[in-house]
VMD Tcl script that draws the C-alpha trace (Angstrom):
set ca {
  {158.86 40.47 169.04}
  {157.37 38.16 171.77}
  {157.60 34.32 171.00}
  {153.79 34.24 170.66}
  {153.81 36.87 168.30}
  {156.60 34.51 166.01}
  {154.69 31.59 166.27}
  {151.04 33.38 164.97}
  {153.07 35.04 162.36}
  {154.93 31.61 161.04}
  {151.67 30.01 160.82}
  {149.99 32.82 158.82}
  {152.61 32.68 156.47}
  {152.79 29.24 156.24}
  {149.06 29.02 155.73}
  {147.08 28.19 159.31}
  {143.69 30.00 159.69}
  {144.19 33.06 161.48}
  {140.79 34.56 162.82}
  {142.33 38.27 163.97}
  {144.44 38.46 159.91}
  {142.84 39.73 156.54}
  {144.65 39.19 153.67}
  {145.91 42.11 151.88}
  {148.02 41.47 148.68}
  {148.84 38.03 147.66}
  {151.66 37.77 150.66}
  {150.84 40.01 152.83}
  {148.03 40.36 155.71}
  {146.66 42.83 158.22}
  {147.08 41.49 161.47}
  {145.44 42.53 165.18}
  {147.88 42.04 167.79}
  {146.46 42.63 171.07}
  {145.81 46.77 171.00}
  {147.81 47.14 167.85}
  {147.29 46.69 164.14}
  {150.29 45.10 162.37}
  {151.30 44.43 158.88}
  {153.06 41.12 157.68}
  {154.37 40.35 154.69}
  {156.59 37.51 153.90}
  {159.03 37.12 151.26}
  {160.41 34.34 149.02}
  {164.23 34.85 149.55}
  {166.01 37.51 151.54}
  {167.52 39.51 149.26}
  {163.36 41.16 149.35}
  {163.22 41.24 152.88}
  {167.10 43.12 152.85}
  {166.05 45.99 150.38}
  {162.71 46.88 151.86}
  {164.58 47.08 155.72}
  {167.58 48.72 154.59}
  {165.14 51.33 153.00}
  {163.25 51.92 156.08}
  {166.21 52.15 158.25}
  {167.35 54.98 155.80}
  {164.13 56.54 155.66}
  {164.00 56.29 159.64}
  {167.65 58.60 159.95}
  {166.22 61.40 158.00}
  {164.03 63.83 157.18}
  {161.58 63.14 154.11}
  {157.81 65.11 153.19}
  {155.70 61.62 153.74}
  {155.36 58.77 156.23}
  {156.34 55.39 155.92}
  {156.61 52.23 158.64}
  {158.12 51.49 161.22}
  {160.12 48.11 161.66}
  {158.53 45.75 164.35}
  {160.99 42.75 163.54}
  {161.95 40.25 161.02}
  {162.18 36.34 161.12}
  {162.17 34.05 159.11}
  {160.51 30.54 158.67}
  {161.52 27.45 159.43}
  {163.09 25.22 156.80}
  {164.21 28.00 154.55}
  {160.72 28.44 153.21}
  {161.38 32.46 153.25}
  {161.66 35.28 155.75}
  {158.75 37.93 156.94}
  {158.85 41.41 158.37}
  {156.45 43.08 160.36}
  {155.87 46.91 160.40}
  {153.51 49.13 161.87}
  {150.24 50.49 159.27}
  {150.08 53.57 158.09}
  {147.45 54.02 156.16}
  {143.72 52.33 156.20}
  {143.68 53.54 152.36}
  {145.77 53.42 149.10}
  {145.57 56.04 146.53}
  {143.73 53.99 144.39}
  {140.95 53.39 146.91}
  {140.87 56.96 147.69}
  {140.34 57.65 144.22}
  {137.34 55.42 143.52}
  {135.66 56.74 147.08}
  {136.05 60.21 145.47}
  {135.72 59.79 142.01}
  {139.68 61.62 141.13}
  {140.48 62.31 137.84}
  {143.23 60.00 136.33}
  {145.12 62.54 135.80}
  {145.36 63.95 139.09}
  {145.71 60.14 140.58}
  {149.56 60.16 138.57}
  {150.23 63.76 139.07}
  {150.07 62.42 142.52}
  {152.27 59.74 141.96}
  {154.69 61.62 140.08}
  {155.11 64.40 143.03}
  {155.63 61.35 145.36}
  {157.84 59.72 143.31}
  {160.03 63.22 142.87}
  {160.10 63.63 146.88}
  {161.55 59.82 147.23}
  {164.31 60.78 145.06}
  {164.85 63.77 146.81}
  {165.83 61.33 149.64}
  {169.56 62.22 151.23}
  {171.62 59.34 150.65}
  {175.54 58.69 150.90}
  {175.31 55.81 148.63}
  {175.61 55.69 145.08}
  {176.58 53.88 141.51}
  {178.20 54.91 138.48}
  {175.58 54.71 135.96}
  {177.64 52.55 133.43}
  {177.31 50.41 136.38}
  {173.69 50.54 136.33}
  {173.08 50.41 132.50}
  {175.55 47.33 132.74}
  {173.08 45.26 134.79}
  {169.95 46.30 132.61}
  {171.71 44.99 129.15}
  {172.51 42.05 131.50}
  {168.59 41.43 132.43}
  {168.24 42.31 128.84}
  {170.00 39.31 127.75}
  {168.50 37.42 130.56}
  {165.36 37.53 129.10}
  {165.55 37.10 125.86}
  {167.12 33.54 126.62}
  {164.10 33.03 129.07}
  {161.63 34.14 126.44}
  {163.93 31.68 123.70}
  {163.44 29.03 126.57}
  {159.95 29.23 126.81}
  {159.54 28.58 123.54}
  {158.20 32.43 122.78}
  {159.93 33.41 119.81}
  {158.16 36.59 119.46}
  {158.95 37.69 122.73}
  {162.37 36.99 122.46}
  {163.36 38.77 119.21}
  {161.42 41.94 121.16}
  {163.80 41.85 123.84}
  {166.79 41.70 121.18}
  {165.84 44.94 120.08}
  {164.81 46.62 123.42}
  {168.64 45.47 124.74}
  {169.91 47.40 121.46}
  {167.79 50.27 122.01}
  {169.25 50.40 125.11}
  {172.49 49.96 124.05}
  {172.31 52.68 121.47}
  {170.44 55.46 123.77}
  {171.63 54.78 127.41}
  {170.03 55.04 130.48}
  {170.92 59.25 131.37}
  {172.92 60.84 132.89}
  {174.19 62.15 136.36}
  {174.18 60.62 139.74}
  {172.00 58.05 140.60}
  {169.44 58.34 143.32}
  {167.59 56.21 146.00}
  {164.40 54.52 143.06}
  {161.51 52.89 145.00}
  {161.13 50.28 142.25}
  {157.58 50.07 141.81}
  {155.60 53.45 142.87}
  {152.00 52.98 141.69}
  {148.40 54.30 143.65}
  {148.07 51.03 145.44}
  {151.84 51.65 147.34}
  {150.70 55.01 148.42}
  {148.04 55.21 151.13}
  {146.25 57.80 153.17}
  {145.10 57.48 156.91}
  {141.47 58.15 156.31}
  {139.07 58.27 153.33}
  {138.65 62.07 154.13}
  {142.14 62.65 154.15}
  {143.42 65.88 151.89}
  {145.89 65.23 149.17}
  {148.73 67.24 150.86}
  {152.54 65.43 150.72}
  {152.58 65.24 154.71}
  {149.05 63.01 154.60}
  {150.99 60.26 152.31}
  {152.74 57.21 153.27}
  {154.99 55.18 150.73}
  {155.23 51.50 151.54}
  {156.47 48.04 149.68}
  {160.24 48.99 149.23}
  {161.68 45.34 148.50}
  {162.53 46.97 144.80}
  {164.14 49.79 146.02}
  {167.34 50.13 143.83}
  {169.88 53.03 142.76}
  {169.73 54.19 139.54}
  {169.24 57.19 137.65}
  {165.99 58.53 138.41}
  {164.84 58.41 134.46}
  {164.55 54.38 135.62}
  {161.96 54.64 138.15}
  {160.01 57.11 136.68}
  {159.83 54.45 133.62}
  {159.10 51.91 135.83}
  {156.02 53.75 137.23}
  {154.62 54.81 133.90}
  {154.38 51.26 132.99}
  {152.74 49.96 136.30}
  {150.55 53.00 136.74}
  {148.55 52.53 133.24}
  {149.05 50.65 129.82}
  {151.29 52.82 127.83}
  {148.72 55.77 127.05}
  {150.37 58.87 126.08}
  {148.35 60.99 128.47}
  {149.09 59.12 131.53}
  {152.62 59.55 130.97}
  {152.40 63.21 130.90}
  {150.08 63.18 133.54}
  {153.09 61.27 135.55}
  {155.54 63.13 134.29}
  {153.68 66.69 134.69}
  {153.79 66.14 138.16}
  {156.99 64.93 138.77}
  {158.50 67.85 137.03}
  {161.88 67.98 135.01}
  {163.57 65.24 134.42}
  {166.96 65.32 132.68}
  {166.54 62.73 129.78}
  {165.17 62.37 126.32}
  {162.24 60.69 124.91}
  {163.95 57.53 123.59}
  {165.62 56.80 126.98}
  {162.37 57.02 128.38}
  {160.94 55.03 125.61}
  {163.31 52.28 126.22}
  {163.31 51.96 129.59}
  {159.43 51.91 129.52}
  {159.81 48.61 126.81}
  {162.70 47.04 129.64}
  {160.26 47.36 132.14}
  {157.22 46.18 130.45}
  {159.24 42.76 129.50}
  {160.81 42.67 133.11}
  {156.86 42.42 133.93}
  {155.86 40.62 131.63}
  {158.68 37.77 132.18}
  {157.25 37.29 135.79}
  {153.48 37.64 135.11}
  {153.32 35.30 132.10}
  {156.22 32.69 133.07}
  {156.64 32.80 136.68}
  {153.80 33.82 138.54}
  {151.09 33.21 136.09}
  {148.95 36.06 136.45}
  {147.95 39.19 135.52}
  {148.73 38.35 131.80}
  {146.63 40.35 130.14}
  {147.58 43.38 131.55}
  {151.38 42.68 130.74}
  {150.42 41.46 127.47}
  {149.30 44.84 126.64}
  {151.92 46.75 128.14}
  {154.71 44.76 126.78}
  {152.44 45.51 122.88}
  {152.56 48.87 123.35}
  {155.85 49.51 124.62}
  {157.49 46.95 122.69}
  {155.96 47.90 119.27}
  {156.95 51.34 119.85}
  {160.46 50.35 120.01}
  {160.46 48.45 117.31}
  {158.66 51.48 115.37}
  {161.13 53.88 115.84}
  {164.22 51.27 115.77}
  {163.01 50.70 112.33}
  {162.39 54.84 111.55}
  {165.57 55.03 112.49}
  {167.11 52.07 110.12}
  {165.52 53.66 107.06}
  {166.87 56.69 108.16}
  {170.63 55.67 107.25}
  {172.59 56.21 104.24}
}
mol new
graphics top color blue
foreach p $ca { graphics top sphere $p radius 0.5 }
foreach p [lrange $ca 0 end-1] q [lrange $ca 1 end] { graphics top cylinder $p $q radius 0.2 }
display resetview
């Protein structure tokens, strides 16, 4: 990247007034660079900025049924205040905008979703992690937030996490090998090139990997269940219709889904402050399902 480039970028992020940028997400803009459209997003901490280009570099050395950006460069800002990466765009419209231009049935939208999602983990990798490994760092964020929850002085909140971490403990997290997860797959991280696009795989683009992960795949299809509705039965099998069989049972799923919904629910209501209705909701009706069947099963024993 040229030094002009740099310095435009630092002061975006760092708040100056930048006539040729429109603000996209809450960190991230659209920028016009000369003849080219760019987009920047900058990042708290690194460890962000490290997930989402070691994705792309991977995604870059092979072969996979949908687009996704190219790395321009990464920097990062002075004083520690965080690092930024700029890519090329893909895509002038999510899913989700393509869906209220054409009026899509919800169920279509996350049969969408699901296909995409099933094609990401379809993504040749030599990496991967025993999945004790992986369930050992869930009970671990488990425990996490239940003290953060205990912390923050909501009781309620903490006693559900008890029991999700048991459910978990009890039920497991799969089986198998563990595959490349994008971490948060959801309309608005899929976009199209044009709002007449057709909803074939090649027209798609996936973008925002700074959750990618590896885990079993049961985990990110959990994780976009929760972030793709509020816990309604019939978007889940909308998801999971077109994503196609999955090798897990319903209360893996089930607690996963709960994990998830408190991981979000953590950072909306404590940390970033918004968005707390929506997690309030899914955290209800994920949680209180848990709890439901924790307690089925309880009366259940001799």
């Amino acid at each position: 990247m040229s030094p002009e480039l740099v310095e435009t970028i630092t002061g975006l992020c760092e708040g100056s007034a930048e006539p040729t940028a429109v603000r996209v997400g809450i960190r991230s803009w659209l920028l016009k660079w000369r003849k080219a459209r760019l987009f920047v997003k900058r990042y708290a901490n690194s460890r962000g900025l490290t997930r989402e280009v070691s994705a792309l570099e991977r995604l870059r050395d092979t072969v996979v049924p949908f687009r996704h950006p190219r790395v321009i460069g990464v920097g990062q800002l002075p004083q520690n205040r965080g690092a930024f990466i700029v890519t090329d765009v893909i895509g002038r419209y999510s899913l989700g905008t393509f869906a209220r231009i054409h009026h899509l049935d919800r169920d279509v939208i996350l049969g969408t979703v699901g296909r995409l999602l099933r094609c990401f983990h379809q993504t040749p990798t030599p990496e991967s992690l025993a999945v004790d490994e992986v369930l050992g760092c869930i009970l671990r964020s488990c425990e996490r937030h239940e003290r953060i929850a205990a912390e923050y002085g909501e009781v309620t909140a903490s006693s559900l996490a008890r029991a999700i971490r048991r459910w978990i403990d009890l039920h497991g997290i799969g089986q198998g090998l563990t595959v490349l997860c994008h971490g948060d797959l959801h309309p608005e991280n899929i976009v199209l090139p044009n709002r007449s696009s057709s909803l074939r795989a090649k027209a798609f683009g996936i973008v925002d990997f700074e959750s990618t992960l590896f885990a079993p795949a049961i985990v990110d299809v959990a994780k976009s269940i929760v972030v793709c509705g509020t816990g309604d039965d019939v978007d889940s099998a909308a998801l999971l219709s077109g994503y196609g069989e999955i090798d897990s049972d319903q209360a893996v799923l089930l607690g996963l889904q709960a994990f998830h919904a408190m991981n979000g629910w953590i950072y909306a209501r404590l940390v970033a402050k918004r968005d707390v209705a929506l997690w309030d909701c899914r955290l209800r009706t994920f949680g209180s399902r848990v709890r439901r069947r924790r307690r089925r099963v309880q009366a259940r024993r001799p």
